[in-house]
C-alpha positions as CSV (number, residue, x, y, z in Angstrom):
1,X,9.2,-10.4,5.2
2,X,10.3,-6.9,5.2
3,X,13.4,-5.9,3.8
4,X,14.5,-3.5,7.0
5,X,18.0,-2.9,5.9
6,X,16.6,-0.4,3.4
7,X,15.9,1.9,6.2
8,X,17.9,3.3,8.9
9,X,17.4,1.7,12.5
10,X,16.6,5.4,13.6
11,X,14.3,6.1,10.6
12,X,12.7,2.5,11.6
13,X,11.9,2.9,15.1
14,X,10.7,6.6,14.0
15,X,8.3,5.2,11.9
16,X,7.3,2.5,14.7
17,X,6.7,5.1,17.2
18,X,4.5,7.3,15.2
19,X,2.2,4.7,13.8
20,X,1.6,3.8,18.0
21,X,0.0,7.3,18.4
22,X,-4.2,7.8,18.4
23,X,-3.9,10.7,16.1
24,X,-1.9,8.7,13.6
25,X,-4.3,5.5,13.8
26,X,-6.4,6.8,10.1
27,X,-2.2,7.2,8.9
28,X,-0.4,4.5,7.1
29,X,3.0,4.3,5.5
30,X,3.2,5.2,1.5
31,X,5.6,6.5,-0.8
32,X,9.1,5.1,-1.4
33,X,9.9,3.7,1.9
34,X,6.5,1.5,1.8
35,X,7.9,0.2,-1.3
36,X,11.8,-0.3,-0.1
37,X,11.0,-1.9,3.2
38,X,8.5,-4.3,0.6
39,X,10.5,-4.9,-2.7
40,X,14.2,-4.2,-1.2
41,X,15.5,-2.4,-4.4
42,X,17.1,0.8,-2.9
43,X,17.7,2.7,0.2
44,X,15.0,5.6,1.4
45,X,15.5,8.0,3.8
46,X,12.1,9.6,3.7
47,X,8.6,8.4,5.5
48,X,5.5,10.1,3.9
49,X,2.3,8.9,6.0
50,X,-1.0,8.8,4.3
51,X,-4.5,9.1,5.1
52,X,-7.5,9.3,3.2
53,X,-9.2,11.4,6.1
54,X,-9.2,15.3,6.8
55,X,-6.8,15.7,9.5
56,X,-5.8,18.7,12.4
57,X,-2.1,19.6,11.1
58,X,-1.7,21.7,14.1
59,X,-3.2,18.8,17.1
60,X,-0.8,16.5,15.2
61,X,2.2,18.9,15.6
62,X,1.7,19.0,19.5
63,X,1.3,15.9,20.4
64,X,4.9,15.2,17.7
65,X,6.4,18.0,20.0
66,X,5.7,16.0,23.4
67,X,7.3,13.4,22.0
68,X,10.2,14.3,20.0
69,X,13.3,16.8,20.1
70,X,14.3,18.4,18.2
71,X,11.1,18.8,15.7
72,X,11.5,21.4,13.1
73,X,8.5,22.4,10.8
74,X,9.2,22.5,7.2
75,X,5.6,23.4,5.6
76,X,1.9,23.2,6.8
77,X,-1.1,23.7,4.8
78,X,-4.7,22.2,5.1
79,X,-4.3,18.3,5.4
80,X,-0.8,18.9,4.9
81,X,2.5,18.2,7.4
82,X,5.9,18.3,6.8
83,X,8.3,17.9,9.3
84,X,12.1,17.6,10.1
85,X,12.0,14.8,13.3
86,X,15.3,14.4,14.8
87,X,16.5,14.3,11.3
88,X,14.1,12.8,9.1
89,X,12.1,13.9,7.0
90,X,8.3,13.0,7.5
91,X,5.5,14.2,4.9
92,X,1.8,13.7,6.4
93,X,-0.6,14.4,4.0
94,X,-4.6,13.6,3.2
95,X,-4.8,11.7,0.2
96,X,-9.1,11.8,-0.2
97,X,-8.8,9.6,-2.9
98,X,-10.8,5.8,-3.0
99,X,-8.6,3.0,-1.9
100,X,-7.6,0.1,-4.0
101,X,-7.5,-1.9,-1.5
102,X,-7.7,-1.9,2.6
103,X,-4.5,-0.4,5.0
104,X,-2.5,-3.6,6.0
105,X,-0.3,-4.6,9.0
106,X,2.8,-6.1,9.2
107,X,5.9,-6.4,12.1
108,X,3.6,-3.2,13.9
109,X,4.0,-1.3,10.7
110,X,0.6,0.1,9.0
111,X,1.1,0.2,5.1
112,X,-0.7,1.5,2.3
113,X,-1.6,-1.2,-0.3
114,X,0.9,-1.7,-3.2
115,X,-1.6,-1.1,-5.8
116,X,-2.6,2.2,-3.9
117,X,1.2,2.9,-4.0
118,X,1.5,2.1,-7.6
119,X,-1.7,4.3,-8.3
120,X,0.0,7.3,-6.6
121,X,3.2,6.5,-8.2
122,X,1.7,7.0,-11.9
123,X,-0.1,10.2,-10.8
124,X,3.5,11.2,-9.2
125,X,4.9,10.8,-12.5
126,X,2.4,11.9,-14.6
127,X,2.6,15.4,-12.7
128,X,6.6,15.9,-12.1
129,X,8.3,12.6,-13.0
130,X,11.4,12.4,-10.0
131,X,13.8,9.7,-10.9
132,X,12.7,8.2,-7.6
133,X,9.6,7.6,-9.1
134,X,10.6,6.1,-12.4
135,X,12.9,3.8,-10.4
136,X,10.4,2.2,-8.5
137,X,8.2,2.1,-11.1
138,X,10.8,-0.2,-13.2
139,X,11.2,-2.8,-10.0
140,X,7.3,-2.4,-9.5
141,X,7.7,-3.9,-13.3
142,X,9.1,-6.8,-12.5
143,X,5.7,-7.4,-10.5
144,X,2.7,-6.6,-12.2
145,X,2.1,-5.7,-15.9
146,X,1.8,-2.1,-16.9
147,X,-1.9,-3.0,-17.5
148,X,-2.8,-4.1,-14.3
149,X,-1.1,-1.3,-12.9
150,X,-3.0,1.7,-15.1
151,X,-6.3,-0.4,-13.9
152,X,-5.2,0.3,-10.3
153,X,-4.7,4.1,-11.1
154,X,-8.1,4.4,-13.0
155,X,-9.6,2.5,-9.9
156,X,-8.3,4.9,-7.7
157,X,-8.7,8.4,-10.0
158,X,-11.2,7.2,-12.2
159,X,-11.8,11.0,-14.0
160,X,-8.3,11.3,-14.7
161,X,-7.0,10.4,-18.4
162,X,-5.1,7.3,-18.7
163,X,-3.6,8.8,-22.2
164,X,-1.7,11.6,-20.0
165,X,-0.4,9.3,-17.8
166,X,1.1,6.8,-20.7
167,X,2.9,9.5,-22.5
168,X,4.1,10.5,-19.2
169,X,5.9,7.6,-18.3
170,X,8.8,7.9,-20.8
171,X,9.6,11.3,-20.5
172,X,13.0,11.5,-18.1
173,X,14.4,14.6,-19.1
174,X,13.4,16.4,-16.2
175,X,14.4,13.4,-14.2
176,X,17.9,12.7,-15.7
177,X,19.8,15.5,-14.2
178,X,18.5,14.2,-10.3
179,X,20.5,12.3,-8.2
180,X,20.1,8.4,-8.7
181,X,19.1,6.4,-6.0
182,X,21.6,4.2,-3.9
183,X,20.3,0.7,-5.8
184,X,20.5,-2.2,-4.3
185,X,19.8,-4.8,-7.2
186,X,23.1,-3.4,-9.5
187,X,20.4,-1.4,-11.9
188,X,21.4,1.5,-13.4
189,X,19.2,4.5,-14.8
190,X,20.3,3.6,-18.3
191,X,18.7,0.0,-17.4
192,X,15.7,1.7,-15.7
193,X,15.0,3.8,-18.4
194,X,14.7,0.8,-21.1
195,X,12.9,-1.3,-18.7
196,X,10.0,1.4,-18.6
197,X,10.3,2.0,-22.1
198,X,10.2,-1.7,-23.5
199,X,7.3,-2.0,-21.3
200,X,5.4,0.8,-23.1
201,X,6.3,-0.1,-26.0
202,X,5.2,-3.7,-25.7
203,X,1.8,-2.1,-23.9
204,X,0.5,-0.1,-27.1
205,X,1.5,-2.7,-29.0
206,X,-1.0,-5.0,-27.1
């Protein structure tokens, strides 16, 4: 079951549309709406669409532009798209990294695999920490153990250095000045915040 009212109907059938196109077949939905539309937790406005193929920004632009009105180019770079689509922002980016495990379907939508989503979202924090990330992280929590999900990031970036990535995830102060997310589970950042650090806490304990 998908939990669509995290969405908006518009950013919905947006989504819907795009994954029907031939150029968007190697493309699959990631980030935080992936995880909203899964978990339920908060509401995203955002769809960032994946691949782990080399793509043609600009033959992907055209065929957007056929389609859509108005369409309004925020940033291109090599394997890189971001767009403003009737409103919305969509992020379409080559991520060249291994899978964790296989794209999967559900209600016509194409999805990156949690524990690719839970990789990216410790390499997310690890490099920036949004408060974004850190909240899904806590409800990703209430899932899997922090040890299963560093095995999915070493899985998926096996050079990188799990240490980094550990210290990383209780540092907020560039994260509590941001705007909190509209929760939909009562949680608070204060709440998120101790979640994440028990967690740790309990992990190098272990």
């Amino acid at each position: 079951m998908l939990y669509t009212a995290t969405v908006q109907p518009g950013t919905l059938e947006l989504l819907k549309n795009l994954l029907k196109f031939p150029l968007l077949q190697p493309f699959a939905l990631a980030g935080e709406t992936n995880l909203s539309l899964r978990l339920g937790h908060w509401i995203s406005v955002d769809l960032d669409l994946f691949t782990n193929q080399a793509f043609s920004e600009q033959e992907i632009f055209e065929e957007i532009l056929l389609h859509f009105t108005p369409v309004i180019e925020l940033d291109e770079a090599r394997n890189t798209l971001s767009l403003l689509i009737e409103g919305i922002k969509v992020d379409l980016l080559a991520h060249r990294y291994p899978l964790v495990q296989p794209f999967f379907q559900e209600e016509t939508i194409r999805f990156w695999s949690v524990e690719d989503v839970i990789a990216m979202k410790l390499g997310a924090i690890s490099s920036r920490g949004a408060k974004k990330d850190f909240w899904d992280l806590a409800e990703l929590m209430n899932h899997f153990s922090l040890n299963q999900m560093l095995d999915f990031f070493v899985l998926k970036y096996p050079n990188s250095y799990i240490g980094y990535v550990i210290r990383s995830l209780t540092y907020f102060e560039d994260a509590d000045p941001q705007e909190d997310p509209v929760s939909l589970k009562a949680v608070s950042w204060e709440q998120v915040k101790h979640f994440i650090n028990s967690s740790v806490k309990s992990y190098i304990r272990f």
